[in-house]
C-alpha positions in Angstrom: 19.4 -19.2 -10.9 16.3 -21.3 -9.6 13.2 -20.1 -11.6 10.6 -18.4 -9.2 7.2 -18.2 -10.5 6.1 -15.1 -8.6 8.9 -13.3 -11.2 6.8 -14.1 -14.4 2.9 -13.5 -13.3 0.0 -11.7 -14.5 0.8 -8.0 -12.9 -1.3 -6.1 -11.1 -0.2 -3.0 -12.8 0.9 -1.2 -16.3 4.0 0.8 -16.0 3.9 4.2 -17.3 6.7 6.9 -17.9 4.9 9.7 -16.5 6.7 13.2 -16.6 8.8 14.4 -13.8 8.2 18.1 -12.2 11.1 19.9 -11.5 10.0 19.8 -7.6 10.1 16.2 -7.9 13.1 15.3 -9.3 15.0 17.6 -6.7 13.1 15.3 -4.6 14.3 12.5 -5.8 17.9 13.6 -6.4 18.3 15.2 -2.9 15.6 13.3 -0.6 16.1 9.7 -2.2 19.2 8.6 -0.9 18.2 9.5 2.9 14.0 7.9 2.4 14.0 5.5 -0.3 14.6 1.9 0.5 17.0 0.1 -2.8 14.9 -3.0 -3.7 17.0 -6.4 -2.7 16.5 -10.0 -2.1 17.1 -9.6 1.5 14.7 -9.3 4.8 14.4 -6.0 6.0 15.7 -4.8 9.6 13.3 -2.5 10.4 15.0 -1.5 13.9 18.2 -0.7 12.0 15.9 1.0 8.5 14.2 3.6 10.8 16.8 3.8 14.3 14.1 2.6 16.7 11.5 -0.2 17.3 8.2 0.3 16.3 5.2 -0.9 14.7 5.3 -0.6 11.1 2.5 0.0 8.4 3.1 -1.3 4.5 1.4 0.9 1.8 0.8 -0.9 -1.3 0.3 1.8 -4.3 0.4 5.3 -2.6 -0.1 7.0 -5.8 1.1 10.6 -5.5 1.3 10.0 -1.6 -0.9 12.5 -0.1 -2.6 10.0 1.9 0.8 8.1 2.7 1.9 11.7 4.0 -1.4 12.5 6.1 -1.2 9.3 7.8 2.4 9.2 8.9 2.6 13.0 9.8 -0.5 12.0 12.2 0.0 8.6 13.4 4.3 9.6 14.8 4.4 6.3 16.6 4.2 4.1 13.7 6.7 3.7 11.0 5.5 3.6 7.2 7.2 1.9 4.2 5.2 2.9 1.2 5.8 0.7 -2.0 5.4 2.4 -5.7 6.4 1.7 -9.1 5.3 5.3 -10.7 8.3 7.2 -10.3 6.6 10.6 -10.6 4.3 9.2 -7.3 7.5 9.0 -5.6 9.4 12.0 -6.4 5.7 13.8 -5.2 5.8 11.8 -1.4 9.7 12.9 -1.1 8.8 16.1 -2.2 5.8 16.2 0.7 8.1 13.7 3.4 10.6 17.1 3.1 8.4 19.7 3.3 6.5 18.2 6.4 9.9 16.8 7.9 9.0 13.1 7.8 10.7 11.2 9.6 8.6 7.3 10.2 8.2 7.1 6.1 10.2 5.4 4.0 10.0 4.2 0.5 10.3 1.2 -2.1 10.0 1.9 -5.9 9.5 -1.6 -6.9 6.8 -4.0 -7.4 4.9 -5.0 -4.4 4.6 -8.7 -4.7 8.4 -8.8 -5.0 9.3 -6.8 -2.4 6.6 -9.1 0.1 8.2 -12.1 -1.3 11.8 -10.7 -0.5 12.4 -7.7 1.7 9.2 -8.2 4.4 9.6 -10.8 7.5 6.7 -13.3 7.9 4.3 -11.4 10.9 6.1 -8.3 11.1 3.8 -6.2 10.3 1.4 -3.8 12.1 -1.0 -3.2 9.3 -1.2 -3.2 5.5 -2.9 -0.2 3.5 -4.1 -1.0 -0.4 -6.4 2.3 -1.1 -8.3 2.6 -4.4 -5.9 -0.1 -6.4 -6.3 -0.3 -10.2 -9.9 -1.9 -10.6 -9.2 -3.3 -14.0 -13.1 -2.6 -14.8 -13.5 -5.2 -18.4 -14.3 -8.3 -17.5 -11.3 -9.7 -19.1 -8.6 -8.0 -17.2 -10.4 -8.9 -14.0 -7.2 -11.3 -13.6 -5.0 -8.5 -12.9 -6.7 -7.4 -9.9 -4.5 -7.0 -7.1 -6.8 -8.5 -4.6 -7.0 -12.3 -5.2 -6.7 -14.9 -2.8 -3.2 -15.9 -3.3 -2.2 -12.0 -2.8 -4.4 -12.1 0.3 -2.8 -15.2 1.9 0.8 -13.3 1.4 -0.3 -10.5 3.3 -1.6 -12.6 6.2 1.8 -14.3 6.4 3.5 -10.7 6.8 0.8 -9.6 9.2 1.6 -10.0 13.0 -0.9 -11.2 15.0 -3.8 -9.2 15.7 -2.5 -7.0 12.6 -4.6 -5.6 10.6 -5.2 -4.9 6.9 -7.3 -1.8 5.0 -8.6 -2.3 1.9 -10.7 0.9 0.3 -12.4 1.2 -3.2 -14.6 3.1 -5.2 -15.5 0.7 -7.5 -18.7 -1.4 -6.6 -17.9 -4.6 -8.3 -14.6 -4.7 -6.9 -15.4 -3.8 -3.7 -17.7 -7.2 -3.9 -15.1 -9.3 -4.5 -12.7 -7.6 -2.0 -15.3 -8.8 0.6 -15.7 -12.2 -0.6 -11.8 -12.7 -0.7 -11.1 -11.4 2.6 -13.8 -13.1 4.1 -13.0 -16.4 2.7 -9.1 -15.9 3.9 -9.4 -18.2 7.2 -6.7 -16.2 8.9 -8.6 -13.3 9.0 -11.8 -11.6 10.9 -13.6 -8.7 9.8 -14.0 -5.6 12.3 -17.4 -4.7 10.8 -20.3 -6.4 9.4 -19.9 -7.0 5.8 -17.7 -3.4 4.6 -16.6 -0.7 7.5 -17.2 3.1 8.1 -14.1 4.8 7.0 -11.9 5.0 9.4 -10.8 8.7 10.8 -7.1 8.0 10.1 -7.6 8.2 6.3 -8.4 11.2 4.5 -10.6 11.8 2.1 -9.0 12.6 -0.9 -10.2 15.3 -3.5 -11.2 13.2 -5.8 -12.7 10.6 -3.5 -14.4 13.8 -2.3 -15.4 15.2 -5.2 -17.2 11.8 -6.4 -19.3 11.1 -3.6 -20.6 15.0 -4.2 -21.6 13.3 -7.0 -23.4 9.7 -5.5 -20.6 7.8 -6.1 -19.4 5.1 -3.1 -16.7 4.2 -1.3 -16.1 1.1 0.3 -13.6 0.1 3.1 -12.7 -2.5 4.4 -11.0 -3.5 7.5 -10.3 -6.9 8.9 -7.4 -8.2 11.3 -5.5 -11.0 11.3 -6.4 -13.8 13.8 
């Protein structure tokens, strides 16, 4: 086997063996086979993945999916893969993909980088979603931020053109170096001057909410590929 450095990086995340709900395992055990997507070293069809052509969204990190859900369920003409390593996270967007009958969502349960590198064509993407990623606050695990200019490059490649890609954080300093990232990244163009108004598509969540009851900021960020 050829050795491939993006295999044995710095990751952008810590993986944790969070507990399983009941709910959520069902999910998993009865939803999984029909909505999750087995990781492999092999482009994705997305025609033959969701039986019909249209644009599709990657979401890097949905978390416990609530967001993933709102979007799909309101955007029908787009399809959405959603890519998560926490398997409790997954089990919770099956759970919500059943309950709201789903049926543009599917989903990865590996780690994103990988599944860029192998499973995504180069500009075949309608748009790339990264909300609230790990901001890896001390100084000296600044490294592992997701958002780095190497990352950003490898989303541009998967981005068709005139794609677009979302970036949203509530922490200030990394909100900073989102913007001076993407701004530097040639093949892109910011929508807004310096960081955007949230867009209506995504929700606030409860605790987004709850913390700008409380002064704290958001930041989005929204910039299209040339």
């Amino acid at each position: 086997m050829l050795y491939d450095p993006t295999e044995h990086r710095i990751r952008s995340f810590v993986t944790r063996a969070g507990r399983l709900s009941t709910a959520q395992e069902r999910a998993l055990n009865e939803l999984g086979p029909r909505f999750m997507i087995p990781y492999a070293k092999a482009p994705l069809d997305f025609e033959q993945v969701f039986g019909r052509k249209a644009p599709v969204v990657l979401e890097i990190g949905f978390g416990m999916g609530d967001t993933t859900a709102y979007i799909a369920k309101n955007d029908p003409a787009k399809d959405f893969i959603g890519v998560e390593v926490h398997t409790p996270g997954v089990g919770s967007l099956l759970k919500l993909i059943g309950e709201q009958e789903l049926s543009n969502l599917r989903l990865i349960q590996h780690d994103a980088v990988e599944v860029l590198n192998h499973m995504i064509p180069a500009n075949s993407l309608a748009g790339v979603h990264v909300y609230f990623p790990d901001p890896w606050h001390k100084a000296r695990h600044n490294k592992r931020r997701l958002i780095q200019a190497p990352f950003v490059q490898k989303l541009v490649s998967h981005l068709a053109p005139g794609g677009y890609l979302h970036l949203a954080t509530d922490w200030e300093d990394y909100a900073v170096q989102m913007l001076e990232v993407l701004s530097a990244e040639p093949g892109l163009q910011n929508t807004a001057e310096g960081y955007a108004e949230k867009p209506s598509y995504r929700p606030l969540t409860k605790f987004e909410n709850r913390g700008l009851k409380l002064g704290h900021g958001v930041w989005d960020l929204v910039f299209t590929k040339k």
